[in-house]
N, CA and C atoms as a LAMMPS dump frame, in Angstrom:
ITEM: TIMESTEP
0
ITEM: NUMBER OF ATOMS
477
ITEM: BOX BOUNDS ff ff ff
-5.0000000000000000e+02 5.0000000000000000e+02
-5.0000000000000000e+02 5.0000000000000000e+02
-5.0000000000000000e+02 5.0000000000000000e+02
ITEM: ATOMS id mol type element x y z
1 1 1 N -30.252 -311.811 -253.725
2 1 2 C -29.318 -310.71 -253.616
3 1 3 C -27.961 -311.156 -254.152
4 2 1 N -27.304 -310.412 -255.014
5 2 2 C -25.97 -310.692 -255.378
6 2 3 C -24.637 -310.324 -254.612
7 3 1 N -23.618 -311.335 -254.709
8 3 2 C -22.656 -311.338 -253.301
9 3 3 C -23.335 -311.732 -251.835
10 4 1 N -24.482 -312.246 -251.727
11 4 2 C -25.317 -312.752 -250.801
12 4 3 C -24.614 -314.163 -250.37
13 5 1 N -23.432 -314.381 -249.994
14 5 2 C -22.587 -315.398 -249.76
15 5 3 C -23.048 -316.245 -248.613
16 6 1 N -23.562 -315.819 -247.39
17 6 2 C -23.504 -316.167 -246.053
18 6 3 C -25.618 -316.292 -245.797
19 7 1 N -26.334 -315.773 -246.719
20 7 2 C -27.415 -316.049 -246.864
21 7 3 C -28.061 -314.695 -246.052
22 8 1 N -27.376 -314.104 -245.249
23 8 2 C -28.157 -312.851 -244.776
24 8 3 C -29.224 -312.278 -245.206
25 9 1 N -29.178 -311.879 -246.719
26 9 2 C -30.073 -311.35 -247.299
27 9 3 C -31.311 -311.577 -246.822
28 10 1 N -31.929 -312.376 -246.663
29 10 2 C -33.228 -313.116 -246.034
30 10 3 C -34.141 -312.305 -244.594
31 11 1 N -32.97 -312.234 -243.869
32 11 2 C -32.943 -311.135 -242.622
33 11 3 C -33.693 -310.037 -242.798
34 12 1 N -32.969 -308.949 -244.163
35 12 2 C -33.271 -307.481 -244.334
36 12 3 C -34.071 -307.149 -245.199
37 13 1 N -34.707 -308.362 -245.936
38 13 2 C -36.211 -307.901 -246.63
39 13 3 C -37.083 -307.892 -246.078
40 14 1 N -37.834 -306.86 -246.587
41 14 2 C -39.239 -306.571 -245.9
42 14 3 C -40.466 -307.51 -246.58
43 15 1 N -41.143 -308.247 -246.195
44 15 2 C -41.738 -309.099 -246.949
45 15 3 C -42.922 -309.766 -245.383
46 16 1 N -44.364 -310.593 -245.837
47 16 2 C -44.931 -311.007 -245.207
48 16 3 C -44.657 -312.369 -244.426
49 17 1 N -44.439 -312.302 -243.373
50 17 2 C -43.549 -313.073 -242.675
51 17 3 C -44.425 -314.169 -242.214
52 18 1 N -44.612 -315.494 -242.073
53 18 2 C -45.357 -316.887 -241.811
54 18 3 C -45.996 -316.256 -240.622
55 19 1 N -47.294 -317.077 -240.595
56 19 2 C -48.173 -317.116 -239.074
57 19 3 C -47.464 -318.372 -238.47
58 20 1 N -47.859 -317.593 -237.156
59 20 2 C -46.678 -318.16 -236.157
60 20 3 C -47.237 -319.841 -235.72
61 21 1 N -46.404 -320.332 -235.867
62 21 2 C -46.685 -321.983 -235.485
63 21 3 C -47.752 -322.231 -234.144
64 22 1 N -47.36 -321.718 -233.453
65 22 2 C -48.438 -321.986 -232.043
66 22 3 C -49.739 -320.974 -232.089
67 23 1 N -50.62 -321.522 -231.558
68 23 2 C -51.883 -320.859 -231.853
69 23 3 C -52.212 -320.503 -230.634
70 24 1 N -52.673 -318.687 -229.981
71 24 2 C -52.522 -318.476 -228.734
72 24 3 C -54.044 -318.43 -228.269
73 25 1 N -53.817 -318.827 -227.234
74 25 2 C -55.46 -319.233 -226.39
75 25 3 C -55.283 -318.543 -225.296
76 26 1 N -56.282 -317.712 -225.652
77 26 2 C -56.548 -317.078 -223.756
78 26 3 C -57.761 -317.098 -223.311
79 27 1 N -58.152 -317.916 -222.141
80 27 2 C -58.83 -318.277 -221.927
81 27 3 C -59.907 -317.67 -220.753
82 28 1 N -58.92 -316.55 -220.489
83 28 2 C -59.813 -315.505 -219.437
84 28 3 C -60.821 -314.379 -220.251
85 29 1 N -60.454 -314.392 -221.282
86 29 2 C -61.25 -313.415 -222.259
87 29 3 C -62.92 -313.717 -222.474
88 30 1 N -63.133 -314.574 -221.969
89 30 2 C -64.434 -314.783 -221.185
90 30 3 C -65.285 -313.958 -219.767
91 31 1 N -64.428 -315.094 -219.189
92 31 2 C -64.2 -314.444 -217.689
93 31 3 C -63.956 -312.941 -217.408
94 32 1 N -62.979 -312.561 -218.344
95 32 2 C -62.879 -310.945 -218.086
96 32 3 C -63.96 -310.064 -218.253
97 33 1 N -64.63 -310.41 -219.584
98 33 2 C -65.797 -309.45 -220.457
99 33 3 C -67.101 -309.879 -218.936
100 34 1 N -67.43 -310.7 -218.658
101 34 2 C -68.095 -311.187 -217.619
102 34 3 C -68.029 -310.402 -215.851
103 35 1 N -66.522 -310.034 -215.8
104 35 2 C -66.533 -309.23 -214.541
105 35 3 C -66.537 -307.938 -214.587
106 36 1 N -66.528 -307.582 -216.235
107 36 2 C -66.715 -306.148 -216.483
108 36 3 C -68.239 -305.931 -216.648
109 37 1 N -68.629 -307.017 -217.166
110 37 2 C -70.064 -306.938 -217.281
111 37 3 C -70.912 -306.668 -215.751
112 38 1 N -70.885 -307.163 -214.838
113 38 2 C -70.955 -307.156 -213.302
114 38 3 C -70.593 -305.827 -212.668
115 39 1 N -69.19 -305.669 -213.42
116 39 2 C -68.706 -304.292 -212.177
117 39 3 C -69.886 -303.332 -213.51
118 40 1 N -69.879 -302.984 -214.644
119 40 2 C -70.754 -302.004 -214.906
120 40 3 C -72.294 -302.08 -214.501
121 41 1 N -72.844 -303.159 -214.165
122 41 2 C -73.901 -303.108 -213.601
123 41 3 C -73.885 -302.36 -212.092
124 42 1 N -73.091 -302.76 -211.491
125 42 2 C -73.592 -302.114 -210.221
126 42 3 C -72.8 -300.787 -210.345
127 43 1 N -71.724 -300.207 -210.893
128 43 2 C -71.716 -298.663 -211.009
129 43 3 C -71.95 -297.875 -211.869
130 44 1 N -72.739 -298.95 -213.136
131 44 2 C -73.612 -297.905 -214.216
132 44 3 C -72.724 -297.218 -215.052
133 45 1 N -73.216 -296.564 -215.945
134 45 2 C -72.463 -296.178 -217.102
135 45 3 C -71.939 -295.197 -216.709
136 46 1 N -71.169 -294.482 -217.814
137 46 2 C -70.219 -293.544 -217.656
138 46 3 C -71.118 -292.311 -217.623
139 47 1 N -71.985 -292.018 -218.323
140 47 2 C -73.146 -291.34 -218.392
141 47 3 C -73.778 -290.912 -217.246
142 48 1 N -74.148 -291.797 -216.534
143 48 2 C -75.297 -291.79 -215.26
144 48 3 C -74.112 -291.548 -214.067
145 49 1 N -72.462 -291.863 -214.143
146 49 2 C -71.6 -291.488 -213.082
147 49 3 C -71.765 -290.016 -213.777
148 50 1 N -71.951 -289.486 -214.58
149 50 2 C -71.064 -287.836 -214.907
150 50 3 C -72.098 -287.151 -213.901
151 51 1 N -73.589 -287.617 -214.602
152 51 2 C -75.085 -287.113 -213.942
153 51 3 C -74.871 -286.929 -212.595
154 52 1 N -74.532 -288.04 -211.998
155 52 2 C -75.195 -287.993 -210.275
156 52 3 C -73.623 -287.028 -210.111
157 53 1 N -72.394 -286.659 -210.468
158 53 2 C -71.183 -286.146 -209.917
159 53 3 C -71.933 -284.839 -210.476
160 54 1 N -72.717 -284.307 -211.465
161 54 2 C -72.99 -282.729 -212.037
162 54 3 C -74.46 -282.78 -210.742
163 55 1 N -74.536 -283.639 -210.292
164 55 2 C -75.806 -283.47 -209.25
165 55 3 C -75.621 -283.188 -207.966
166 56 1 N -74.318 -283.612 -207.561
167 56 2 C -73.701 -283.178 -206.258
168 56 3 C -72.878 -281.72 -206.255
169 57 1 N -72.001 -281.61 -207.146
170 57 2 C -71.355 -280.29 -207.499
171 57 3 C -72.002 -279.332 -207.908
172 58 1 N -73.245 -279.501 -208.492
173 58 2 C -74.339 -278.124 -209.243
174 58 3 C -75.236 -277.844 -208.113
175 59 1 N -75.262 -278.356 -206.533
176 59 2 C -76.08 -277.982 -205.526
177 59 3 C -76.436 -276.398 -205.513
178 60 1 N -77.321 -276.228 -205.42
179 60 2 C -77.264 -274.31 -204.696
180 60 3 C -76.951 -274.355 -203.683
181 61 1 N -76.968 -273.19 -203.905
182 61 2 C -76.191 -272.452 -202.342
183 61 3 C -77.821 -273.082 -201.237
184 62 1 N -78.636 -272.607 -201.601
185 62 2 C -79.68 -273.071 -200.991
186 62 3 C -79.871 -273.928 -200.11
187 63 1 N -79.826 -275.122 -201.009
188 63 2 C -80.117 -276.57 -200.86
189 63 3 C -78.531 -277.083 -199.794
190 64 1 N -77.699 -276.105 -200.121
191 64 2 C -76.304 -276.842 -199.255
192 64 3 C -76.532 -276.012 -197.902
193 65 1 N -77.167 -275.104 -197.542
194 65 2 C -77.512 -274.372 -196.17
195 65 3 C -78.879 -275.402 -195.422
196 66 1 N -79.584 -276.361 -196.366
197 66 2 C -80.966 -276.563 -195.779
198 66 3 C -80.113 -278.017 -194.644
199 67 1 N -80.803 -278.225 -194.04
200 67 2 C -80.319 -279.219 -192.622
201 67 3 C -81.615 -279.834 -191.807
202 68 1 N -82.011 -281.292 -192.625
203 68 2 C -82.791 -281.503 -191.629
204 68 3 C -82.386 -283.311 -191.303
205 69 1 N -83.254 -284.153 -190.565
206 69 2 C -82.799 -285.452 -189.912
207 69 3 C -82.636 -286.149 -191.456
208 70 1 N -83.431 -285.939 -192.167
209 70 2 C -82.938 -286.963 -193.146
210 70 3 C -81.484 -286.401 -193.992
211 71 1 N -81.747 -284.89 -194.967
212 71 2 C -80.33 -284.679 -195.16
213 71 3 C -79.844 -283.674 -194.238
214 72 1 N -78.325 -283.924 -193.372
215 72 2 C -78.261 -283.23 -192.487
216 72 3 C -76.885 -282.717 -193.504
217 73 1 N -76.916 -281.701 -192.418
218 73 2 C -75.988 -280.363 -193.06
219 73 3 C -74.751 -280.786 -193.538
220 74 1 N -74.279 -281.61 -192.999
221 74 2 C -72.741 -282.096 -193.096
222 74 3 C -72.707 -283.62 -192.666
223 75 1 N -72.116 -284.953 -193.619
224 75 2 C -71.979 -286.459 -193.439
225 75 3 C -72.077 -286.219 -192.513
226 76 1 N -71.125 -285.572 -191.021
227 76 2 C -70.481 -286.357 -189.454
228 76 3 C -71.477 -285.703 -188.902
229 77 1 N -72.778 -284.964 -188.817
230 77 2 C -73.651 -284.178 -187.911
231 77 3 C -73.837 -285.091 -187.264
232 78 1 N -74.558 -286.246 -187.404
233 78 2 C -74.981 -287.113 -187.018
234 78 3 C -74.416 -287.687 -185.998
235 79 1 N -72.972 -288.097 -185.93
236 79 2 C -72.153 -288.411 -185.041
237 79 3 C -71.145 -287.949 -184.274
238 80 1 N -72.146 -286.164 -183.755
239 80 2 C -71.5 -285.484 -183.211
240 80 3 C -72.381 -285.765 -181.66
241 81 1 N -71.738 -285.398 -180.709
242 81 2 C -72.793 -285.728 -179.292
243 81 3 C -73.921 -284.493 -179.258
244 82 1 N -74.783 -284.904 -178.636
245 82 2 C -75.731 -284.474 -178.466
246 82 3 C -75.812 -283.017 -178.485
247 83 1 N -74.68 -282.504 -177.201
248 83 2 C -74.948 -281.213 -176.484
249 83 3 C -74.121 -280.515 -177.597
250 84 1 N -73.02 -281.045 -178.635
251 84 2 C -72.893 -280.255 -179.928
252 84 3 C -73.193 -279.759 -180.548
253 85 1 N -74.514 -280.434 -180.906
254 85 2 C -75.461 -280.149 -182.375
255 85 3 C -76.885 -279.296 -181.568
256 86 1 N -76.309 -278.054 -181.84
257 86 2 C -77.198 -277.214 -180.887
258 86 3 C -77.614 -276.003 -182.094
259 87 1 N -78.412 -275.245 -181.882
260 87 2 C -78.627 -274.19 -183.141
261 87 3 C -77.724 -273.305 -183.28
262 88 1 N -76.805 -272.83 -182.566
263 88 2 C -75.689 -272.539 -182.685
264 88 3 C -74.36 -273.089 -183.51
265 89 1 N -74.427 -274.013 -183.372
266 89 2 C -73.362 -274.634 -183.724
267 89 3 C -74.014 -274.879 -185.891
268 90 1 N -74.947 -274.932 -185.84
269 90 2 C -75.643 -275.492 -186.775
270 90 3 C -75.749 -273.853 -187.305
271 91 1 N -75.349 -272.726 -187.013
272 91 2 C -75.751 -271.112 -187.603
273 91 3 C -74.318 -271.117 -188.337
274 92 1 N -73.732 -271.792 -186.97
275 92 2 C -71.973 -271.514 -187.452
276 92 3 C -71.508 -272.356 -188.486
277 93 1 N -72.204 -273.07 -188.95
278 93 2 C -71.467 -273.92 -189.566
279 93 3 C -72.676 -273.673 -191.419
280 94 1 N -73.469 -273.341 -190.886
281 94 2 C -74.621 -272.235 -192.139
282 94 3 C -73.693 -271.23 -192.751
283 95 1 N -72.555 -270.438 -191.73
284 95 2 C -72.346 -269.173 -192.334
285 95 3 C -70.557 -269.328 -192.535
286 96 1 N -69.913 -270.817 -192.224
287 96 2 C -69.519 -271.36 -192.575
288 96 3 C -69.122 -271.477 -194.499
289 97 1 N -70.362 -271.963 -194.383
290 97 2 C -70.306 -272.846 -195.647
291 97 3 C -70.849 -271.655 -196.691
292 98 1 N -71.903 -270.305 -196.299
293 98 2 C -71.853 -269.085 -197.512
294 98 3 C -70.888 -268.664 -197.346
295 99 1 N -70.033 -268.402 -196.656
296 99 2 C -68.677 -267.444 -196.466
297 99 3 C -67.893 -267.876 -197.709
298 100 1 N -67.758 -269.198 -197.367
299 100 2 C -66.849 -270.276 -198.738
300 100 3 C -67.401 -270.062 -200.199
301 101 1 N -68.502 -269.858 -199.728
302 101 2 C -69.541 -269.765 -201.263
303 101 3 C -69.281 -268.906 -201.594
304 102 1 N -69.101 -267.967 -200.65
305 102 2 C -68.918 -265.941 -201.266
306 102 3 C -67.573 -265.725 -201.704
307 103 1 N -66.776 -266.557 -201.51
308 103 2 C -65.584 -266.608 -201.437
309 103 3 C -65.234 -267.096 -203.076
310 104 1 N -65.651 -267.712 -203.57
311 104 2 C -65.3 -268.413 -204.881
312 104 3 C -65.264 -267.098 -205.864
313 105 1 N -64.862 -267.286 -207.022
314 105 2 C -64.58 -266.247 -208.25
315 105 3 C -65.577 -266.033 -208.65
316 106 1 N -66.466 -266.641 -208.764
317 106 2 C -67.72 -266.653 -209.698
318 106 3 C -68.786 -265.431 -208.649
319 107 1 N -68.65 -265.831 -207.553
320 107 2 C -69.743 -265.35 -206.619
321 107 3 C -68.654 -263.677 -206.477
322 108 1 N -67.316 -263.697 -206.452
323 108 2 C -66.806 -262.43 -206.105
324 108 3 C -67.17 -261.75 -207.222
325 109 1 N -67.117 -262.197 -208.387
326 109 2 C -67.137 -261.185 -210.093
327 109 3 C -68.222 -260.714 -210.123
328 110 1 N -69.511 -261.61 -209.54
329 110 2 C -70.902 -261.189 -209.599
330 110 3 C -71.311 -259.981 -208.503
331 111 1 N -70.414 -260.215 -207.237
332 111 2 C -70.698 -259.101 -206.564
333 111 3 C -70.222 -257.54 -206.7
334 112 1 N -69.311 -257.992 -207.526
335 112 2 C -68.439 -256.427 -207.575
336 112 3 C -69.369 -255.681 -208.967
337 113 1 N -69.491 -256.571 -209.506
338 113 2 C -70.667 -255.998 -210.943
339 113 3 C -71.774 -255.571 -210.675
340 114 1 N -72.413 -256.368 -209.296
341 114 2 C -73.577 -255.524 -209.076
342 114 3 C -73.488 -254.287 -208.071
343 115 1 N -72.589 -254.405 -207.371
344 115 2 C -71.924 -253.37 -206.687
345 115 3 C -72.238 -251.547 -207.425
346 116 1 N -70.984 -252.152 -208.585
347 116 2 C -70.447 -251.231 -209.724
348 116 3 C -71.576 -250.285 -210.379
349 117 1 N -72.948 -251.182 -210.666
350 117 2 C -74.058 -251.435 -211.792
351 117 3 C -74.992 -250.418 -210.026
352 118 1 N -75.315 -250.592 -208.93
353 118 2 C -76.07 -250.109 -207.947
354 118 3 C -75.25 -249.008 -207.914
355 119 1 N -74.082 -248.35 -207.661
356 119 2 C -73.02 -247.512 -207.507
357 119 3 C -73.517 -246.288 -208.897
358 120 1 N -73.077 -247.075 -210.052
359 120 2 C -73.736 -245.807 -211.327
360 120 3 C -75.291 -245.708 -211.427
361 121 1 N -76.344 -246.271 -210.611
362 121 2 C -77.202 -246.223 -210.81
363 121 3 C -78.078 -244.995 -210.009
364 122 1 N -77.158 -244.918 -208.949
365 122 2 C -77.228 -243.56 -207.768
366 122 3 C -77.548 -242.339 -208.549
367 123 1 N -76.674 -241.893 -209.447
368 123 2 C -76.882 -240.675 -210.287
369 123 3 C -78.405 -240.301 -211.559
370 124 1 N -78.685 -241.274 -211.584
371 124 2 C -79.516 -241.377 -212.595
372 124 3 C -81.328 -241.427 -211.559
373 125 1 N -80.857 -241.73 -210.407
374 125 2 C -82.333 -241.697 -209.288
375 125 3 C -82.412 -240.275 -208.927
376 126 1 N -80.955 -239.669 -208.844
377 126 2 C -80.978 -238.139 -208.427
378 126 3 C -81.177 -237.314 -209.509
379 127 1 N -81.663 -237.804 -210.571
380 127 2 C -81.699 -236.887 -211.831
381 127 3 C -80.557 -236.692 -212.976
382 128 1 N -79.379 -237.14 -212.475
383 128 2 C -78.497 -237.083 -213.129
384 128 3 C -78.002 -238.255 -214.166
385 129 1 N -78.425 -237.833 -215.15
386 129 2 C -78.553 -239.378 -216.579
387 129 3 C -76.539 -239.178 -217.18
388 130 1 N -76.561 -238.077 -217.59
389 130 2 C -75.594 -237.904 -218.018
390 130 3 C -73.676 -238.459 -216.975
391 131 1 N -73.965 -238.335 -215.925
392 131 2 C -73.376 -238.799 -214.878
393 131 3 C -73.275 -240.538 -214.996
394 132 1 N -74.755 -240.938 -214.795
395 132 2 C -74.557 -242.429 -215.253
396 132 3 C -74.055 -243.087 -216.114
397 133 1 N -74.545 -241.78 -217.369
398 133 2 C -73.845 -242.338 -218.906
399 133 3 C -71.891 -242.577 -218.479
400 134 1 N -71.18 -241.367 -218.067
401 134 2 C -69.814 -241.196 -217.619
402 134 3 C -69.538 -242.758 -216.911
403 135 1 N -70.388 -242.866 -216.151
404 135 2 C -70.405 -244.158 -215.261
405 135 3 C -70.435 -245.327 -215.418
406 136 1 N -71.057 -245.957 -216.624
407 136 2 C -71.643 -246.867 -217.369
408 136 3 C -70.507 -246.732 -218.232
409 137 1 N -69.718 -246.227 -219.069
410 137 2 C -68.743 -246.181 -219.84
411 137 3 C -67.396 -247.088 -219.735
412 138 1 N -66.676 -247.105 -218.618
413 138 2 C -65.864 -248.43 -218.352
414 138 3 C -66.043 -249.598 -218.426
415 139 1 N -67.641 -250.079 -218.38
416 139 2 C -68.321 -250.964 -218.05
417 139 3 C -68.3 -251.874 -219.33
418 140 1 N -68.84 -250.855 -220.303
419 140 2 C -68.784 -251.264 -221.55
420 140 3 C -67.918 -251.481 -222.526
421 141 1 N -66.774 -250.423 -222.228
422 141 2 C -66.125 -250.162 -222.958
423 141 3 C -64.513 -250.996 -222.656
424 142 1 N -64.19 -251.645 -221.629
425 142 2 C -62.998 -252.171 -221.532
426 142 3 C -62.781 -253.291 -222.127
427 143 1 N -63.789 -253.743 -222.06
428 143 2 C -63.807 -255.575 -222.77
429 143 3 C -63.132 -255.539 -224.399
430 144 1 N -63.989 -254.594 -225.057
431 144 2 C -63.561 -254.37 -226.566
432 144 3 C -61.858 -253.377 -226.095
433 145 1 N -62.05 -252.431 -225.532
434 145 2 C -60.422 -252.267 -225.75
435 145 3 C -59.289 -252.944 -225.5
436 146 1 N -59.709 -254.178 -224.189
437 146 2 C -58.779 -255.074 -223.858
438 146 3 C -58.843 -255.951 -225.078
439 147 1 N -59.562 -256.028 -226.192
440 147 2 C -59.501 -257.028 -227.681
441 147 3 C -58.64 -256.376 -228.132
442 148 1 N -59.044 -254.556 -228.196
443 148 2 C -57.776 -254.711 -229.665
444 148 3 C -56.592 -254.444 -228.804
445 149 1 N -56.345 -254.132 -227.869
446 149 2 C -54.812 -254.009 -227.421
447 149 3 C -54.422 -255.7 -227.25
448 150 1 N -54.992 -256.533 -227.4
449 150 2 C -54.611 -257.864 -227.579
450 150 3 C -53.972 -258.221 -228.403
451 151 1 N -55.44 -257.785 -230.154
452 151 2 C -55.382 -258.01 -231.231
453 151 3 C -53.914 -257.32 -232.049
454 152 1 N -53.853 -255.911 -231.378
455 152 2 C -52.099 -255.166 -232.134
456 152 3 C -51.138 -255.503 -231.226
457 153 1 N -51.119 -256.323 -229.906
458 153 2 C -50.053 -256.76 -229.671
459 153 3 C -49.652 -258.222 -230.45
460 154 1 N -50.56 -258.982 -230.58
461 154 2 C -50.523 -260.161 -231.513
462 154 3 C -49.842 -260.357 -233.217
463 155 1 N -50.979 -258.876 -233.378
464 155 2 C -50.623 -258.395 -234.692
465 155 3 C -48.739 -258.118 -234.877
466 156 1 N -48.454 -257.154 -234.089
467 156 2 C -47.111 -257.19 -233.742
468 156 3 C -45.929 -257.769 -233.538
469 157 1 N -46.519 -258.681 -232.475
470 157 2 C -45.878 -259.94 -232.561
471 157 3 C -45.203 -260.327 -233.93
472 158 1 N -46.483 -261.169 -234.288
473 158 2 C -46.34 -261.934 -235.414
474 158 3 C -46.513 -261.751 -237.024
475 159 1 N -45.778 -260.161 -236.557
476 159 2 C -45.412 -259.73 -238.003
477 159 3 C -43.962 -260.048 -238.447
């Protein structure tokens, strides 16, 4: 560099800079790959954790009402006293656990649809088709109008 008086120049080039004098050793990088090797054996791959967690959460409703000595209804049954765990207590805790079930979004959307779907279906047992048709019409028809009033508010937007 010219006018490079004080030697700076050296500093502010970009250039491939020496490998570094000391040579670094780590010596747990053994040892480490080794206790990972161990802990994945006994809790298995990432795979077989997703499985058994989509195996506990995907229960039916069914299978989470059934209650016997080997799977009992709930972890603490077991270590409730005696005069507790009575068929009573075991109805209440059955209607418990559908209440919760009925309770979720999925189980409310499904009931009001079949509700809706038994409700327009009344007219069409009494003879009346044309009634059902009237009836059946919201049913079908909101999904696509809630698109395009989407689609020209969007449109709108982002004109």
């Amino acid at each position: 560099m010219a006018g490079d008086n004080f030697g700076f120049g050296k500093l502010f080039v970009k250039g491939q800079r020496g490998k570094p004098s000391v040579a670094v050793v780590y010596n747990q990088a053994d040892a480490k790959a080794e206790r990972f090797k161990k802990l994945k054996g006994v809790l298995g791959s990432n795979q077989a954790l997703r499985r058994a967690r989509r195996r506990v959460e995907r229960r039916s409703i069914a299978s989470q009402l059934q209650h016997s000595a080997d799977t009992p209804i709930h972890p603490l049954w077991s270590h409730l006293p005696s005069e507790e765990r009575s068929r009573r207590s075991l109805f209440r805790l059955r209607l418990r656990r559908l209440w919760a079930w009925l309770k979720e979004s999925r189980q409310r959307i499904c009931i009001v649809l079949i509700l809706y779907v038994l409700i327009w279906l009344v007219p069409i047992l009494l003879g009346q088709p044309l009634m059902t048709i009237f009836a059946f019409l919201p049913l079908v028809l909101v999904p696509p109008v809630g698109c395009l009033i989407y689609w020209l508010v969007w449109q709108e937007f982002h004109a």
